[in-house]
C-alpha positions as CSV (number, residue, x, y, z in Angstrom):
1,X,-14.0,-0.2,-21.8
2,X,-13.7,-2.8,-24.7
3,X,-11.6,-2.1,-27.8
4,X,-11.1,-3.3,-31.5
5,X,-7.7,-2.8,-32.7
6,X,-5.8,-3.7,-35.9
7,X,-2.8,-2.9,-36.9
8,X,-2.1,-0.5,-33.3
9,X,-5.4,1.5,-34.7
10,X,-8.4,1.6,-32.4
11,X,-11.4,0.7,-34.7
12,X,-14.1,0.4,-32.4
13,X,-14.3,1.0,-28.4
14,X,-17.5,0.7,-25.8
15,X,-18.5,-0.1,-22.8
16,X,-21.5,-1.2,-24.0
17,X,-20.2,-3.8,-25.9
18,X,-22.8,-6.7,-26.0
19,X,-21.4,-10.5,-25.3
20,X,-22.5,-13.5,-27.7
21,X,-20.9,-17.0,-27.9
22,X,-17.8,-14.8,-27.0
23,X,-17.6,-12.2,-29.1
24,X,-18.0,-8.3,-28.2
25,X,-20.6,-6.8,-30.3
26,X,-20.5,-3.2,-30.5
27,X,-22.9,-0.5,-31.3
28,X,-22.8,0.9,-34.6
29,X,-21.8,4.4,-33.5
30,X,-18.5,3.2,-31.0
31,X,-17.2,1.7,-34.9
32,X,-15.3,4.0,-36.6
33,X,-16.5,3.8,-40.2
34,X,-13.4,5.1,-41.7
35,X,-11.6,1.8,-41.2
36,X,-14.6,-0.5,-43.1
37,X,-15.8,-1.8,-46.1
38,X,-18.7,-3.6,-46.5
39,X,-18.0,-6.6,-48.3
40,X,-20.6,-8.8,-50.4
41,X,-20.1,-12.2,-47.7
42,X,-22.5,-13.7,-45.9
43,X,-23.5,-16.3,-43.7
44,X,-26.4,-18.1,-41.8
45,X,-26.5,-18.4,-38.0
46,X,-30.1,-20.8,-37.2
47,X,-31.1,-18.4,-34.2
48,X,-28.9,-15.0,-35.0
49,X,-30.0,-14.4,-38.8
50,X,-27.9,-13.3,-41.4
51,X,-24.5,-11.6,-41.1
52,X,-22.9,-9.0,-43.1
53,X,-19.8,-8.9,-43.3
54,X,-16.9,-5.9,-43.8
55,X,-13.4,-5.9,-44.5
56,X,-11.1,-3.8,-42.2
57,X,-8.2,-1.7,-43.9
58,X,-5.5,0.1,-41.6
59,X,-2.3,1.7,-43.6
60,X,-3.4,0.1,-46.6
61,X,-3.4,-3.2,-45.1
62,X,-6.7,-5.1,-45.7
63,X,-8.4,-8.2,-43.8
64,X,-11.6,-9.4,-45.7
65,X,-14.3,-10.1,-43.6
66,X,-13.0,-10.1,-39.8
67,X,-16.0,-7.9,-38.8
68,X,-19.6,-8.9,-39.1
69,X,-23.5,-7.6,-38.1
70,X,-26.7,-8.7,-37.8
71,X,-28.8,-5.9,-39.7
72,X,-32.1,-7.9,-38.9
73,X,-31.7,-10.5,-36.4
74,X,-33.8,-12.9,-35.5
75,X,-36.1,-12.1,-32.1
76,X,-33.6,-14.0,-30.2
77,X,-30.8,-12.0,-31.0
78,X,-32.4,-8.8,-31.4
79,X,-29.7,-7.0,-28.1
80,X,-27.7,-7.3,-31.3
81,X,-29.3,-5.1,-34.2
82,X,-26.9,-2.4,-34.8
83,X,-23.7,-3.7,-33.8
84,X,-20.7,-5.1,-34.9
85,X,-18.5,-8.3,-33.8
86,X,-14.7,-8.5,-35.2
87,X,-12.7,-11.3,-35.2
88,X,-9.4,-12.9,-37.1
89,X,-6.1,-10.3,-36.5
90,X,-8.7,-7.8,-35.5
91,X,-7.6,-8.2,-31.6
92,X,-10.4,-7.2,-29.2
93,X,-9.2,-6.5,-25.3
94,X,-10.7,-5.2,-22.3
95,X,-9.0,-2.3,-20.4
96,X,-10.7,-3.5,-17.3
């Protein structure tokens, strides 16, 4: 099982989770909406797409755009449509 936490608050867990250049991508229904807003960043990856980009809030406490998706990725990267990477102080560990 792979988890998203910030601030002690579990924000996402699978173990589906999948792995790109390092980072845990999650499907869209292991992410607990609740904690996300999508924010109006975005960036260019040559062979992912285009990523979206959210800001996590926990306790009032907000971190802009430490979690990201690829709503239509490229045909490379397509293991990756409906999920969601988080990085920055959102900490993602394995219970294995």
């Amino acid at each position: 099982m792979v988890e998203a936490v910030y601030k002690a608050q579990v924000i996402a867990h699978s173990d589906a989770t999948v792995v790109i250049e390092g980072n845990h991508y999650f499907p869209a229904d292991s992410v607990d909406g609740l904690y996300l807003t999508r924010s109006r960043a975005k960036s260019l990856c040559l062979w992912k797409g285009v990523a979206s980009y959210y800001s996590v809030e926990v306790d009032g406490v907000r971190a802009r755009n430490v979690a990201w998706a690829y709503r239509h990725p490229s045909p490379f990267a397509r293991s990756i449509k409906n999920h969601v990477a988080f990085g920055g102080p959102v900490h993602v560990v394995s219970s294995d």
